[in-house]
N, C-alpha and C positions, 0 to 999 in steps of 0.2 A: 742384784740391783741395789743399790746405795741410795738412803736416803736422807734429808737433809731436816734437821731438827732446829729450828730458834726458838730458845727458854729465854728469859730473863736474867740477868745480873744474881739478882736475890737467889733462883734455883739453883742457879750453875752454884752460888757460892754454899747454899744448904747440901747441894750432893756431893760438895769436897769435902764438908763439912762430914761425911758418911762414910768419905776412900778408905782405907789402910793405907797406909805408906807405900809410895810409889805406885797405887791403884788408880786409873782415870776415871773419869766421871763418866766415859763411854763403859770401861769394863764392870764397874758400880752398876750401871744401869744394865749389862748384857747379865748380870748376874741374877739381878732383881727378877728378871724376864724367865727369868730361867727357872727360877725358884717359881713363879707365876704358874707356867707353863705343867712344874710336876706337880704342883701341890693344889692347884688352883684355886689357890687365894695365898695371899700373904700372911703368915701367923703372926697372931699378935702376944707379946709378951701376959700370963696370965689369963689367956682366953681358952676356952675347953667347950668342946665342942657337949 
């Protein structure tokens, strides 16, 4: 099942702001999710547990 997201102008343009070249801002985000999902939580640059 497909579901239907509305961000903002401002987000949509910070998560392009975050692609690689020729990356969408869907695959940016399936990735984030995904990282999310193994690691559960987002690392942050500099952070130690």
């Amino acid at each position: 099942m497909t579901q239907t997201l509305e961000i903002s102008d401002d987000l949509m343009d910070r998560l392009e702001s975050h692609c690689e070249e020729g990356e969408t801002p869907e695959e940016f985000i399936e990735e984030l999710v995904s990282m999310y999902e193994t690691e559960g939580a987002f690392l942050q640059e500099g952070y130690s547990e």
